[in-house]
N, C-alpha and C positions, 0 to 999 in steps of 0.2 A: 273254404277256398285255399288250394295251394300257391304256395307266394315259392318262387322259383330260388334256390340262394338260400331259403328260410327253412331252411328241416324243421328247428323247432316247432315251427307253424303245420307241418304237416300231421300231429298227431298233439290235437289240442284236448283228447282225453288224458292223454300220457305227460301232458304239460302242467295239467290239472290239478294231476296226482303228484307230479315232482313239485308240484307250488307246494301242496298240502303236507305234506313229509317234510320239505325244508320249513315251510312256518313251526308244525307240531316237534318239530329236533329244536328247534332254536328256542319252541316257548319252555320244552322240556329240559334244556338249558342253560335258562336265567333262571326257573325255578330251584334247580339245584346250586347253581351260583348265590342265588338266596339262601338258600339253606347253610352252604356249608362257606361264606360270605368272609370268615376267619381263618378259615381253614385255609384257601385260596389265598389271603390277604399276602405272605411270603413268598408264593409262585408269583403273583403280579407286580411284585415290589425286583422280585430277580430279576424276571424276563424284562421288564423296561429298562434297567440298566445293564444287560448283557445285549440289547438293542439298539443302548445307546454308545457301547461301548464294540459290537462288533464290527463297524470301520476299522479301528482300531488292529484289532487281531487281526484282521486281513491283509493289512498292510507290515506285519510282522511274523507275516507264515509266509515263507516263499512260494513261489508258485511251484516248483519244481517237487516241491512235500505234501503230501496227500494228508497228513496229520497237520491239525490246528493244536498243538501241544505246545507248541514252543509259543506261540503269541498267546495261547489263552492264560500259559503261567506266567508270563511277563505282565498281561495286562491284570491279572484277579490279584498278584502281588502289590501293584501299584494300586490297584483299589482298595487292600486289605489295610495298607500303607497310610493313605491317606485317609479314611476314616479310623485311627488307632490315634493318629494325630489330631481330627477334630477328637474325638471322645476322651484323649488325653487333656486337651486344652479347653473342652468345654462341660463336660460331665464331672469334676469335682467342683468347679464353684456352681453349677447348675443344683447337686446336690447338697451344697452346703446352704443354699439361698432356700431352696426347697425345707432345710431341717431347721431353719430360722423361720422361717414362716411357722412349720407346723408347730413347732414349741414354743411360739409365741404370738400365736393365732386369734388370742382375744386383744393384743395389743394391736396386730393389724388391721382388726376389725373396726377398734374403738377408732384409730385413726381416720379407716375411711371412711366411718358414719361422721365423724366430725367437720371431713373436708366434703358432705354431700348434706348435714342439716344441721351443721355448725351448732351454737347452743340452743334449737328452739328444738320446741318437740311439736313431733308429726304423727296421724295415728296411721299407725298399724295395723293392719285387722280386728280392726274398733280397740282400739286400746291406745293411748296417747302414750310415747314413750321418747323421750328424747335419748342424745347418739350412744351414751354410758349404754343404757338399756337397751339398747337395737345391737352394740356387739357383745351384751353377756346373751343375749338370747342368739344371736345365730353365733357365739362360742359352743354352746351348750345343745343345739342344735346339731352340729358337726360332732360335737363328741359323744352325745347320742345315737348317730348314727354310724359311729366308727364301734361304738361297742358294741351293736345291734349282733343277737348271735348268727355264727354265721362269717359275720364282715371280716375280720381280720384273717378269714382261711380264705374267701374270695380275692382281699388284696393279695395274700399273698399268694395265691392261681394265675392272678394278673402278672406279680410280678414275675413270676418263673416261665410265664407263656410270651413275654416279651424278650426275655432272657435268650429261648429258646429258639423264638422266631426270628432271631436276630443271626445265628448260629445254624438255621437252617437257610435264611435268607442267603450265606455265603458258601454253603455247600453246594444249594439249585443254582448260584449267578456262576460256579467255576464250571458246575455242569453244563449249563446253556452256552459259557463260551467255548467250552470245547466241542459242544455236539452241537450247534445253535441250526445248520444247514441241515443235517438230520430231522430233528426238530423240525423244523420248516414243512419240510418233504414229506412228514408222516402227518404233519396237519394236511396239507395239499389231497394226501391219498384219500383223507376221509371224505370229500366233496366226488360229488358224482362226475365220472370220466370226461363229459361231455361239456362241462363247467368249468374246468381247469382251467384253461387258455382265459377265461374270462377272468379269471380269481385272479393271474398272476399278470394280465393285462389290468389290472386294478391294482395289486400291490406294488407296479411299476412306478404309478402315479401318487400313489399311498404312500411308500416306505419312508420318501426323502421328507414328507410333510410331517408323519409322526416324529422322525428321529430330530429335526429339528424343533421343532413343538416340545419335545421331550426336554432338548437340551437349553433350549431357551428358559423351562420353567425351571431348571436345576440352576440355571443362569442366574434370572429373578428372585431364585430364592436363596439363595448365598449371596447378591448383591443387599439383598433388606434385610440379613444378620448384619453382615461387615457394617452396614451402613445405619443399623439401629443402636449397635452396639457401641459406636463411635458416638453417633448424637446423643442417646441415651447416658450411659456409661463413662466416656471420656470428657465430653463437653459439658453433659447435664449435672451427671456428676450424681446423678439416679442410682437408690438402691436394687440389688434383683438385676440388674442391667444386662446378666448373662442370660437369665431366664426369659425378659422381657422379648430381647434382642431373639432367642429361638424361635418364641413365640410368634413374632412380627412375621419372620421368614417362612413358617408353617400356613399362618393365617392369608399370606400370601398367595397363595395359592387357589384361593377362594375367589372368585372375584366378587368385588363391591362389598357383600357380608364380611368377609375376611378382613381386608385392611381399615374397615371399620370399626370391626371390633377390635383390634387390637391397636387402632388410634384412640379409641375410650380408652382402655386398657392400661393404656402408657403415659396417657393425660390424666386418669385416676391417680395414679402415681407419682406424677412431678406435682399433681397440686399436694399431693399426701406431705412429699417431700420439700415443697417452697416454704422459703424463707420471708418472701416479698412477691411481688410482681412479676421481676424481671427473669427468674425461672420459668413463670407459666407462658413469657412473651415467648424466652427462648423455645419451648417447645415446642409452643406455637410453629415458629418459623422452621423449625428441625422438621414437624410434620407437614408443613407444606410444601416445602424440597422433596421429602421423602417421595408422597405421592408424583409430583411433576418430573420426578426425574426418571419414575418407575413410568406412570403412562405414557409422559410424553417423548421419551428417550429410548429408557432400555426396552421396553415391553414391546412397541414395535418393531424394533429392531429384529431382536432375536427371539420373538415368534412367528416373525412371516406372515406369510399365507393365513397361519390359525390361528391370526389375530384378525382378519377378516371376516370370522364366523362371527354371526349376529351377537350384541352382548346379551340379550335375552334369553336364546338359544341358549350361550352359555351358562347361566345363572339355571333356565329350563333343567340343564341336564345334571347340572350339580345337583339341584335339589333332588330329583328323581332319583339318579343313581348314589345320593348318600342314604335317601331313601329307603331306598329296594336292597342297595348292595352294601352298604356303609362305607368302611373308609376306601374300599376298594374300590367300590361303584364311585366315588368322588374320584378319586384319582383316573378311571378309565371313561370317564364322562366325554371329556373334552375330545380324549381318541376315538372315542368311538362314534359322535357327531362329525368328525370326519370323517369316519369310514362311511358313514351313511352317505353322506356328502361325494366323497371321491367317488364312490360305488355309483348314487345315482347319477353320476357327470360320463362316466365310462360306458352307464347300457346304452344312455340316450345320445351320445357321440356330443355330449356339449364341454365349451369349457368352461376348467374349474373357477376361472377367478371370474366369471362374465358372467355367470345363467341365464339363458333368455326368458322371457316370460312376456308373453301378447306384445312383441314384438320390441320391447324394452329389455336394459340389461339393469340387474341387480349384482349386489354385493353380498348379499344373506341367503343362509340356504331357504 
């Protein structure tokens, strides 16, 4: 039956086909997203902040100039600028915490079997060994594994491919700000003619919720360095305190697994490092501020709308897309359950923050 208004509906073989083609594009797209999961990892790390940063250049390219040149080198300087100054003031004592550890890796062992089975001994896969003997075997363990042949030409693959993606990371983010509208337009073209207006009737509603989501999480996670690094480091008075502190703002980002682990993390550490008591109180109280002031303060604040999405949802999609996709798939999780989200609010003409369902409104998608 034809529905008047509704072309679509008029040619429901043809509908059929367009369903099939966009599902078999899109699964032939995460497969290769899978595959090449590292590769992609420096184009997805650009593009979100050449996204987060294109207000920006818009507002420092006149209108009257058809070239983005002059705001994209204002703005990729200022960018280049201020990470030259985190990496100046955080990467030599990160690496010198890192070359204390490594070189004295059975000491920080022995330490933290001692602060986890003090002096009694516990078995080990059937073998009773107290704390001496739990860190010469995973010393020996690690250094095992470091000489395994092979390992020291992988590390150092590793390190050159982080070197480099760091270097390529800043070539694609001055690219994206100068040609970012380009960009846009040649994604657009690839969607079938007749879909446009829906795509860009969607990313109406999309853009402002990613870019804020975006900026909120960059937010979050330079509030929980500043703010570990202070408790940890200047109060605690904790060793590691730079590395612990990145770590914190990294793990961040995870929700629930994330600031868990790296509340164990940094509590293995002050009990490593107490004297008495009144260190483990103090952390105590450092990590219960921490968290209250991150969920109950900043985290709604400056994620809006996509703090709204179900916490399940989002834990669901972390896990799948670190899954499937690794770091990448973690990072584009949360955006892309919104787009699912904004997408199916836009066909069905509902709104985003209400959905109905049998005649009730929820808050989850």
């Amino acid at each position: 039956m034809k529905v008047p208004g509704r072309p679509e509906l008029e040619n429901p073989d043809g509908r059929r086909l367009d369903s099939a083609a966009f599902v078999l594009a899109l699964g032939l797209l995460g497969f290769v997203f899978h595959v090449l999961q590292w590769v992609l990892l420096p184009f997805v790390l650009a593009a979100l902040l050449a996204y987060l940063c294109n207000p920006l250049v818009e507002k420092l390219t006149p209108a009257s100039e058809g070239s983005r040149l002059r705001g994209a080198v204002i703005v990729f300087i200022s960018v280049a600028v201020i990470a030259s100054i985190f990496g100046w003031l955080g990467i030599p004592p990160l690496m010198q915490q890192i070359a204390h550890v490594v070189t004295d890796i059975q000491s920080t062992f022995r330490t933290l079997a001692h602060s986890l089975v003090d002096d009694k001994s516990v078995m080990v896969f059937g073998r009773s060994m107290n704390a001496d003997q739990i860190a010469q075997s995973a010393t020996t363990g690690v250094h095992d594994w470091i000489t395994q042949t092979g390992r020291i030409t992988e590390l150092a693959t590793v390190t050159f491919t982080t070197l480099f993606g760091g270097v390529l990371i800043l070539v694609l983010l001055f690219y994206m700000l100068l040609k970012g509208p380009e960009l846009f337009r040649g994604l657009l073209w690839l969607a079938p003619k007749e879909r446009r207006p829906t795509i860009e009737k969607i990313w109406l509603r999309l853009g402002p919720l990613l870019w804020r989501y975006i900026l909120g999480v960059m937010i979050v996670v330079a509030y929980a360095i500043v703010a570990a690094y202070i408790g940890l480091g200047l109060v605690l008075g904790l060793r590691h305190a730079v590395f612990l502190a990145i770590l914190t703002g990294i793990l961040e980002m995870i929700p629930v697994v994330g600031p868990a682990a790296s509340a164990v993390i940094a509590g293995l550490a002050a009990i490593r490092s107490a004297t008495g008591i009144g260190p483990v109180i103090g952390y105590a109280i450092y990590a219960i501020a921490l968290r209250l002031s991150i969920d109950q303060v900043l985290g709604p604040i400056v994620l809006g709308t996509a703090s709204t999405l179900s916490p399940v949802l989002i834990i669901f999609s972390f896990l799948v897309g670190g899954a499937l996709f690794g770091v990448a798939g973690i990072i584009l999780s949360v955006p892309v359950a919104l787009t699912v989200r904004t997408s199916l609010a836009v066909l069905r003409g509902e709104s985003l923050s209400s959905p109905s369902l049998s005649g009730q409104t929820s808050n989850t998608l």
